[in-house]
C-alpha positions in Angstrom: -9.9 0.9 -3.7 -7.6 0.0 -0.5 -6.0 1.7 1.6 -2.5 0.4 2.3 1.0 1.0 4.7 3.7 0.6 2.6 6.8 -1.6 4.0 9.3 -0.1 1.6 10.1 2.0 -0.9 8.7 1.2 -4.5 7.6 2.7 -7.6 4.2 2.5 -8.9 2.8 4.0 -12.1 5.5 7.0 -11.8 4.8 7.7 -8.1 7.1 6.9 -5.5 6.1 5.1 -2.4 7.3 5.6 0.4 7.5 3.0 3.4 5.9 4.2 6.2 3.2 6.0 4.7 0.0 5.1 3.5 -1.5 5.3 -0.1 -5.4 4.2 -2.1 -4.7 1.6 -4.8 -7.0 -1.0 -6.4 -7.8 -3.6 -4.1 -6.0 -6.5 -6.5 -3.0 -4.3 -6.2 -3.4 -4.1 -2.5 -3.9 -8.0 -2.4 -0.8 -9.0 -4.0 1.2 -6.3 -2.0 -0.1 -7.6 1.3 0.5 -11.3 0.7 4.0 -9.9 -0.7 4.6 -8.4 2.5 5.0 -4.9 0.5 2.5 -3.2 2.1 -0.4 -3.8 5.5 -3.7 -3.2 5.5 -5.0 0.0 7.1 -8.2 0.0 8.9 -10.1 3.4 7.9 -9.9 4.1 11.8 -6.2 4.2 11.3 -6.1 6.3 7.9 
């Protein structure tokens, strides 16, 4: 699991995101997300 800043606002598995705040998803999720420019990583300092 990953921790992630979310860039916008999405839906994922019946949850909604909201930009600016962060969320734990799987790490491939967080992967694709990041190279999407959906999301940032967050260092566990940050969280």
């Amino acid at each position: 699991m990953m921790k992630v800043k979310m860039n916008i606002q999405t839906m994922y598995r019946g949850e909604l995101l909201r930009a600016g705040k962060i969320y734990t998803v799987s790490e491939e999720t967080a992967e694709r997300w990041i190279i999407s420019k959906i999301a940032e990583k967050v260092n566990d300092k940050e969280a």
